[in-house]
Backbone bond lengths (Angstrom), bond angles and torsions (degrees), N, CA, C in turn:
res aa  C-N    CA-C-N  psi(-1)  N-CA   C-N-CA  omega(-1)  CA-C   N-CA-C  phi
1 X - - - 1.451 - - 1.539 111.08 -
2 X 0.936 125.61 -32.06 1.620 147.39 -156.21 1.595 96.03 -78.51
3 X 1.286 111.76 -69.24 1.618 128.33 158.33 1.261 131.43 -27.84
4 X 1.799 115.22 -42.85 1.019 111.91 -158.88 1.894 85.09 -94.42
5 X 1.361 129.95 -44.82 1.489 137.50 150.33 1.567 107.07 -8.08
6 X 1.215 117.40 -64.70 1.489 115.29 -169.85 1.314 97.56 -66.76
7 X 1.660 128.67 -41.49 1.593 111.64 -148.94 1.485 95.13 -75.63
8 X 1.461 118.50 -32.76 1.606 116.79 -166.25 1.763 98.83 -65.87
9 X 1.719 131.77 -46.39 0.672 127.91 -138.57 1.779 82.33 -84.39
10 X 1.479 132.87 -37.48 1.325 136.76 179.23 1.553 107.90 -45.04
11 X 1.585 103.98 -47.95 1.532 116.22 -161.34 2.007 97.13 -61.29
12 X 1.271 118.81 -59.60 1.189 139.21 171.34 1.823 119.90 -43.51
13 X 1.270 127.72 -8.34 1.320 161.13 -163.73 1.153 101.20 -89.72
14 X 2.021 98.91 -68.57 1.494 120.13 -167.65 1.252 105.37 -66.47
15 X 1.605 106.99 -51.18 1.362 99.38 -148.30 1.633 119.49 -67.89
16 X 1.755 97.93 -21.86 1.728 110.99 176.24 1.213 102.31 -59.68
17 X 1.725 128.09 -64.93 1.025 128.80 -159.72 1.811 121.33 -61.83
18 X 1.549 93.19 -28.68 1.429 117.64 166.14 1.472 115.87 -58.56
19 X 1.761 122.12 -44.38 1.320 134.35 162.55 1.755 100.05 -42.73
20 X 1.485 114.07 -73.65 1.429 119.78 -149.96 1.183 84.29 -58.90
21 X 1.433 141.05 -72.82 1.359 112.03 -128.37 1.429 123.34 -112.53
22 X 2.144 87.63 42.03 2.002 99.24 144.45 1.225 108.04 -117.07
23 X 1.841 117.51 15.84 1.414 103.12 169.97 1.469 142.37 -81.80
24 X 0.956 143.83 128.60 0.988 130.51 -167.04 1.488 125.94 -176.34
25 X 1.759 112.68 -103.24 1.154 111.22 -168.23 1.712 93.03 -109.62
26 X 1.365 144.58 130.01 1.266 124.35 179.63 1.304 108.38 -75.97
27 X 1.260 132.05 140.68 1.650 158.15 128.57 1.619 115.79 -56.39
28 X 1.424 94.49 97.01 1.648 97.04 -178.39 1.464 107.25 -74.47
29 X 1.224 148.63 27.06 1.344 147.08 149.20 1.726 96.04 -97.14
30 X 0.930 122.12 16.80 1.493 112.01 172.97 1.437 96.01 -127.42
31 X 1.624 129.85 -39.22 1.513 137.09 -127.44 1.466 86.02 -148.96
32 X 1.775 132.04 58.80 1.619 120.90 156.38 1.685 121.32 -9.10
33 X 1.060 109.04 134.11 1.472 108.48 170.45 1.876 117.71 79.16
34 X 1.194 100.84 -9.61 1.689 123.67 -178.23 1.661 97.70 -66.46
35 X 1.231 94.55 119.00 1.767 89.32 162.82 1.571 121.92 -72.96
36 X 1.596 124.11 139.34 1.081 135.73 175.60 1.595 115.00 -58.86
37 X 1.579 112.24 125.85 1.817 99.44 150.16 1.621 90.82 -42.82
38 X 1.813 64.28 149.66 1.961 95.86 159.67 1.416 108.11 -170.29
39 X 1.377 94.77 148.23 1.739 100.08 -174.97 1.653 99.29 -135.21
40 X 1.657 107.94 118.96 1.473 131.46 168.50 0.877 108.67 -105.45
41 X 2.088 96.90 141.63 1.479 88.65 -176.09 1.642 85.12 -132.61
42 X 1.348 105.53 104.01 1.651 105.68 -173.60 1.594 130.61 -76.37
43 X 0.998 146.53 156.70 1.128 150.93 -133.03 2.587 108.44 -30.80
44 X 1.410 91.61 84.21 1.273 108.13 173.94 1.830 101.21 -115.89
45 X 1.549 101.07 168.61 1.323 112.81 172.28 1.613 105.15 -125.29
46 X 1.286 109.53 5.09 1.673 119.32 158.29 1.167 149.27 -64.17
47 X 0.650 139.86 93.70 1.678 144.49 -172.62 1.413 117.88 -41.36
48 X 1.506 106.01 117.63 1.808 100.83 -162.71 1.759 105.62 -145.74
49 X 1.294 138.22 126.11 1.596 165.23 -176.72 1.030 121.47 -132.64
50 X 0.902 119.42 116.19 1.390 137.26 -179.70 1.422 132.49 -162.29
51 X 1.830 114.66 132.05 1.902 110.88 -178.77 1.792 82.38 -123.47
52 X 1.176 80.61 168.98 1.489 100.79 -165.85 1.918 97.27 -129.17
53 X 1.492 132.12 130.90 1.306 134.79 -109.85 1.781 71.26 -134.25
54 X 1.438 134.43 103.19 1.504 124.85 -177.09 1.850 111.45 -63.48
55 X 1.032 108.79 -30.13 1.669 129.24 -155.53 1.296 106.68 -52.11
56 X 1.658 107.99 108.24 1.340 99.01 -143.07 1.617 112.82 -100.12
57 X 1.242 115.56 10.38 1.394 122.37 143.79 1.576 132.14 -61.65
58 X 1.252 110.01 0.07 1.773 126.83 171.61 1.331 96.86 160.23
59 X 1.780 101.86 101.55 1.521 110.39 177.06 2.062 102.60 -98.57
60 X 1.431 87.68 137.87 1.710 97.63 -166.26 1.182 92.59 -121.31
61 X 1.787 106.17 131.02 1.583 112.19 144.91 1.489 127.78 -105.28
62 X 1.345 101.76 118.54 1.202 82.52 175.95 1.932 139.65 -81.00
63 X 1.019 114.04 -161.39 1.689 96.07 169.20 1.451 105.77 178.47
64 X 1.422 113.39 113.61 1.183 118.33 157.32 1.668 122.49 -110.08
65 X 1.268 106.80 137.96 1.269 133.48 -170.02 1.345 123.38 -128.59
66 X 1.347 110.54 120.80 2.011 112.65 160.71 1.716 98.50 -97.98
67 X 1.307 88.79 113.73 1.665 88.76 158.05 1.774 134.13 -106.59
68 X 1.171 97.42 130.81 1.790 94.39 -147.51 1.644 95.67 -103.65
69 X 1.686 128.32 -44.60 0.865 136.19 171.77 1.740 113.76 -80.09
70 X 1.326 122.42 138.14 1.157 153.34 151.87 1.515 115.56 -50.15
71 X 1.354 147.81 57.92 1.453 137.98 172.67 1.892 114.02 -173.48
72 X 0.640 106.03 -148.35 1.197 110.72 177.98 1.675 121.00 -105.52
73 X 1.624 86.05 128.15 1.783 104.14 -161.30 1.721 111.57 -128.25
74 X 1.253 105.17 114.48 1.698 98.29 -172.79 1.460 95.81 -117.77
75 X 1.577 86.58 168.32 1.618 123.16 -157.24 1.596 83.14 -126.80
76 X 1.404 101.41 111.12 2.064 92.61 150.32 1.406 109.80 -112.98
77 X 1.390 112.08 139.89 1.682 124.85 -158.56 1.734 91.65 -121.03
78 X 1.066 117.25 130.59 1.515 113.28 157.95 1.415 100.95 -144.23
79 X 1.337 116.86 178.60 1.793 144.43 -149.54 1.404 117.17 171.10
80 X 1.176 98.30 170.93 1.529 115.73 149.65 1.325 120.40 -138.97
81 X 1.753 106.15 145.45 1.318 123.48 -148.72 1.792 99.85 -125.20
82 X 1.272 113.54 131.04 1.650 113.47 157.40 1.231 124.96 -96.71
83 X 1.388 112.45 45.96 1.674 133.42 -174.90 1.401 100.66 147.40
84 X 1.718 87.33 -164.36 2.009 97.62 -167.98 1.854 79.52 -108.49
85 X 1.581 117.78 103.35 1.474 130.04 138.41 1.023 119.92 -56.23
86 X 1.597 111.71 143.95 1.838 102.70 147.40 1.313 112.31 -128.42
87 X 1.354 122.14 166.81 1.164 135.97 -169.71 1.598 124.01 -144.06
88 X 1.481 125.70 160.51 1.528 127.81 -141.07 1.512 85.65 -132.33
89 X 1.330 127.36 105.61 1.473 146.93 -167.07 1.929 86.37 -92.21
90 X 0.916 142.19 151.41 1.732 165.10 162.73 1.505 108.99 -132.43
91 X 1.241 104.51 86.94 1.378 103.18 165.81 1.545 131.88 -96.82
92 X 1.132 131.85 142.01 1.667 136.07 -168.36 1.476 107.28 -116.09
93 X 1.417 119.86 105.08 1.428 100.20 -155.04 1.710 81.93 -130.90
94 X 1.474 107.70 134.57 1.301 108.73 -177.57 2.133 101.99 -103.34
95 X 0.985 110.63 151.57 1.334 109.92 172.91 1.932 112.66 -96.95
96 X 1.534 112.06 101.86 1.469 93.01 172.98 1.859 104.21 -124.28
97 X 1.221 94.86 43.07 1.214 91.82 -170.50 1.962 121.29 -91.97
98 X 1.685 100.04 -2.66 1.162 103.84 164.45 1.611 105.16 94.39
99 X 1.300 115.47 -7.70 1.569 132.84 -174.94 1.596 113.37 -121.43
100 X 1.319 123.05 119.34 1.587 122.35 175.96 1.259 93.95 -71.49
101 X 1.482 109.94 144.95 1.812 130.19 169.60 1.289 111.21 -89.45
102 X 1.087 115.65 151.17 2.092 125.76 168.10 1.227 98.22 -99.30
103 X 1.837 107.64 -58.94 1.327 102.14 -165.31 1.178 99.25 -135.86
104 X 1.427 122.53 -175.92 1.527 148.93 176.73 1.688 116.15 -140.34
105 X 1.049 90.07 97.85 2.154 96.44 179.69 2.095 97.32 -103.67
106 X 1.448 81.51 120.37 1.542 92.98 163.19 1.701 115.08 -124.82
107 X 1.570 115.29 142.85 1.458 111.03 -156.29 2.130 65.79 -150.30
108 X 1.830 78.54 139.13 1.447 118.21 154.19 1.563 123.60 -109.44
109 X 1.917 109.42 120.79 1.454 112.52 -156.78 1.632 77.39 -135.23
110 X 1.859 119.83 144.99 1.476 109.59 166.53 1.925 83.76 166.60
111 X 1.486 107.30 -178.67 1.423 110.35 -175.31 1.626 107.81 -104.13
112 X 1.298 110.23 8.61 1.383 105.85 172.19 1.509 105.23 -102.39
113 X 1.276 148.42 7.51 1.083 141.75 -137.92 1.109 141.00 -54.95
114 X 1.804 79.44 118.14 1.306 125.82 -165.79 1.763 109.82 -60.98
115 X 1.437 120.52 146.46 1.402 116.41 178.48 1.913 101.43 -117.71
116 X 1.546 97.31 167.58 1.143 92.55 151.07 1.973 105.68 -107.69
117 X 1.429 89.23 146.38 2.158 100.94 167.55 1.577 102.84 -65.16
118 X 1.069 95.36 102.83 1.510 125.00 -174.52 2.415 88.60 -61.29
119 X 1.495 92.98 141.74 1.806 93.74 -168.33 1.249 129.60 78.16
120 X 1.715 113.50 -18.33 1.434 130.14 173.44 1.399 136.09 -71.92
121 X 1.773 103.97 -10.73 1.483 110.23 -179.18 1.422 115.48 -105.47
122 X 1.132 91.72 168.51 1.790 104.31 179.72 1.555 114.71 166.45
123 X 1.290 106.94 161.63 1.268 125.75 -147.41 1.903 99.71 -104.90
124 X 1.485 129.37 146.20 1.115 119.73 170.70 1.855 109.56 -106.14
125 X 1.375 107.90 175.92 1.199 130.84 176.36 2.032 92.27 50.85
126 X 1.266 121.19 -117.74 1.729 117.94 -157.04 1.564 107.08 -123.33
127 X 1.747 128.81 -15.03 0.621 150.62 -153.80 1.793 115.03 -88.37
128 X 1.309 101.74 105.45 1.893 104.82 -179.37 1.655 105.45 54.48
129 X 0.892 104.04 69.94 1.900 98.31 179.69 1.177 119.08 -94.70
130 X 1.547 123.01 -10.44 1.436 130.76 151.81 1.269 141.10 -53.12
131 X 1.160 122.01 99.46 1.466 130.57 -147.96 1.578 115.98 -100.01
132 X 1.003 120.65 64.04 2.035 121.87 -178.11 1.299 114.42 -73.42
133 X 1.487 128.74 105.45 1.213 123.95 161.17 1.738 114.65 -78.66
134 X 1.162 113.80 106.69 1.109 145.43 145.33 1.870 112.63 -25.68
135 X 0.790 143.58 -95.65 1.207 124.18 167.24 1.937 90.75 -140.25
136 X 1.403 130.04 -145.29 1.189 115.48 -162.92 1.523 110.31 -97.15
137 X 1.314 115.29 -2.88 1.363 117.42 172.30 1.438 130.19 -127.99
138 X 1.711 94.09 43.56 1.673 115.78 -172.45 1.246 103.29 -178.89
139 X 1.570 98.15 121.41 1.147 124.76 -176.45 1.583 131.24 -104.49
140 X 1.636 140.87 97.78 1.876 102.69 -176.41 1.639 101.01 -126.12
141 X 1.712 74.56 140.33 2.060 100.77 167.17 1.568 106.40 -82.89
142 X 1.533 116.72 125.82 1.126 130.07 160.79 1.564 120.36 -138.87
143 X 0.971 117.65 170.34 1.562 124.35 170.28 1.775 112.03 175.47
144 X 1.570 79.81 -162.71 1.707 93.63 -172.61 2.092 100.40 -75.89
145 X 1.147 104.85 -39.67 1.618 95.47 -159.27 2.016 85.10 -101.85
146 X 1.370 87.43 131.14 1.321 108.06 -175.53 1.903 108.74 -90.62
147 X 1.476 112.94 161.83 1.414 98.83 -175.11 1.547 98.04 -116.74
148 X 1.633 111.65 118.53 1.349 157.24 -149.56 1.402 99.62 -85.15
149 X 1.704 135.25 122.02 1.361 120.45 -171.60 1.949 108.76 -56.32
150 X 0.944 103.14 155.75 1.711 121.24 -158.95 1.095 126.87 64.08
151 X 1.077 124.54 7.82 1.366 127.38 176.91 1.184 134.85 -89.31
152 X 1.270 152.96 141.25 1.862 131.70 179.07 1.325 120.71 -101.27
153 X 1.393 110.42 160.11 1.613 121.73 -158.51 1.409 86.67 -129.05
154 X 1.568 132.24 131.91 1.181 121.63 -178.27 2.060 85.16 -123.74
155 X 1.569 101.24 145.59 1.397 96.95 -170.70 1.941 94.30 -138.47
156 X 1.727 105.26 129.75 1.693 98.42 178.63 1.646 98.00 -116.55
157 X 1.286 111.85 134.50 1.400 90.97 154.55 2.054 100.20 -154.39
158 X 0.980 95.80 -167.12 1.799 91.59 -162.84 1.912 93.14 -120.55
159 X 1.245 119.29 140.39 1.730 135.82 165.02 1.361 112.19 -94.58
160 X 1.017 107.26 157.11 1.678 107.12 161.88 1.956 97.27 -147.33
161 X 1.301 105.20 137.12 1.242 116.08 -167.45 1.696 101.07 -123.58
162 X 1.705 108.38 93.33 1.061 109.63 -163.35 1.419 115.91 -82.18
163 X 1.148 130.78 73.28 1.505 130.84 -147.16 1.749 94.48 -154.13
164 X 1.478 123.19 145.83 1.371 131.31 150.96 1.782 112.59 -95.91
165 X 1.075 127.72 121.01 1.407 110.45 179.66 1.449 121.43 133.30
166 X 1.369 112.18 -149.20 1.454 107.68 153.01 1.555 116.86 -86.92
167 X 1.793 100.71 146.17 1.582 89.82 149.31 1.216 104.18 -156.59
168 X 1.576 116.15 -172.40 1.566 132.85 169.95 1.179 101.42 -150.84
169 X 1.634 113.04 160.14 1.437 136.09 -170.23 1.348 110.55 -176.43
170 X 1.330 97.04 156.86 1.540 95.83 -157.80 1.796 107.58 -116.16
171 X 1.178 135.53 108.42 1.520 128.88 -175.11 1.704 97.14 -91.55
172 X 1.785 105.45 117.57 1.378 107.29 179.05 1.932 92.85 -110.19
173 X 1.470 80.89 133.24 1.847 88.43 178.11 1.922 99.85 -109.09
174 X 1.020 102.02 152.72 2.052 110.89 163.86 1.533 108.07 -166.11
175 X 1.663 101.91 108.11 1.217 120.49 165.04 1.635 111.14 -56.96
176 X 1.464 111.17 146.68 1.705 109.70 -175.11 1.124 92.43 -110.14
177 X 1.467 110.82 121.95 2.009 95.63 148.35 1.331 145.38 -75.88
178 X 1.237 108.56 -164.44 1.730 90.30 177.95 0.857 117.33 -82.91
179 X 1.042 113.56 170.18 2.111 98.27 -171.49 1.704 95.13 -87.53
180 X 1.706 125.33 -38.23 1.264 121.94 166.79 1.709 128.23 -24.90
181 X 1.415 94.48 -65.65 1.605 102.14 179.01 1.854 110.01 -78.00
182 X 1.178 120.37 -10.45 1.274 121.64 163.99 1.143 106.47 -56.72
183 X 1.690 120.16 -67.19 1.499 123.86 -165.05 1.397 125.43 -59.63
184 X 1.760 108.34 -16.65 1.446 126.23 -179.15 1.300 84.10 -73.67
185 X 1.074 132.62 -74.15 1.516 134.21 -152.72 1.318 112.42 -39.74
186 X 1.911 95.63 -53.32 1.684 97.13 -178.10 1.243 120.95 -54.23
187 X 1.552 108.30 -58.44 1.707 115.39 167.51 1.613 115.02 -25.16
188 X 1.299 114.53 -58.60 1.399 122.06 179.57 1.218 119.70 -36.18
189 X 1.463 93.24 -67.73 2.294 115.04 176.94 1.341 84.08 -43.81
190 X 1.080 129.72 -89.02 1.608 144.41 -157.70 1.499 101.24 -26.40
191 X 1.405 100.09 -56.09 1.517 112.29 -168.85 2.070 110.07 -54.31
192 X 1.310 107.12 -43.71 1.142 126.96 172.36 1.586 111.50 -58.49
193 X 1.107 103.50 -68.34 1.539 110.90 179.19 1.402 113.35 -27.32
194 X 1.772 91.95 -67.62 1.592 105.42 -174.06 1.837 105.38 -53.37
195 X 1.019 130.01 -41.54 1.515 127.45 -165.06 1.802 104.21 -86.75
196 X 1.165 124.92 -3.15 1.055 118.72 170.07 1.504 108.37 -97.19
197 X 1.392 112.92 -43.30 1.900 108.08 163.78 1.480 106.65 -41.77
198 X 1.138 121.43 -64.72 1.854 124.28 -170.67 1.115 83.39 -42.01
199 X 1.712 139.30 -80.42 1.518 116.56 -142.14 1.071 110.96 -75.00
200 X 1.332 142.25 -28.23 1.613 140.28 147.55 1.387 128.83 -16.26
């Protein structure tokens, strides 16, 4: 009797743990009628790629990016979920925007709200490795070595999308510049301004 107790209680072990860990994000080649990830990136002049990794023991998106403009650039992500998943975003973000960065603040805004896994981020190769969470749905990379136009900033951090169902959310990223080459710039405009009044 004792025996047969353990095997049911073993069988019951598997089968939960077996439940959890295909739950997650649905894959409509597995799940008909399942809505697809998708990632929009609505009216940007940025360069943006990305597949999204189904495997649902650590689902990865990836993302490569040239970013050419300086400001604020969003990503809207939606799916469907058979629980609250999370997931480990890898981004490859090249700088061609002609401006060195200090920092990088990324914030999650949407009606499922979405977090970032607070301890989950970080920076690759030497670039902004200072990691400030901001409160749970804003994140900023800073440091000593700034990211230099042409250069890449590789950024990981993990979501959790606490939602059963459908959802969408929106990941808004904005590289900072330096405030140095900012002030050149301004001077410049200024400089312009003023010399176009004179010939006026």
């Amino acid at each position: 009797m004792k025996k047969l107790t353990v095997i049911l209680m073993l069988m019951g072990v598997v089968a939960f743990f077996g439940t959890t860990a295909s739950a997650g994000f649905l894959n409509p080649d597995e799940n008909p009628g399942a809505a697809s990830f998708t990632c929009e990136f609505p009216g940007t002049q940025n360069q943006h790629g990305w597949e999204f990794d189904y495997n649902p023991s650590a689902p990865i998106l990836t993302m490569d990016e040239i970013i050419g403009s300086v400001g604020l650039d969003n990503v809207l992500m939606s799916g469907e979920t058979d629980e609250d998943p999370i997931f480990t975003v890898v981004k490859t973000i090249q700088n061609t925007s002609g401006i060195t960065w200090t920092s990088y603040f990324l914030s999650l805004s949407g009606g499922t709200g979405a977090t970032f896994v607070d301890g989950s981020a970080s920076a690759g190769g030497n670039k902004l490795q200072t990691v400030n969470y901001l409160h749970p749905a804003a994140i900023e990379f800073s440091g000593s070595n700034p990211v230099a136009n042409g250069e890449l900033l590789t950024l990981s951090f993990d979501i959790n999308v606490p939602t059963e169902g459908l959802f969408n959310f929106t990941l808004t990223q904005e590289p900072v510049p330096e405030p140095a080459t900012m002030a050149l710039l301004s001077l410049g405009g200024l400089a312009l301004f003023r010399r176009h009044r004179i010939i006026v």
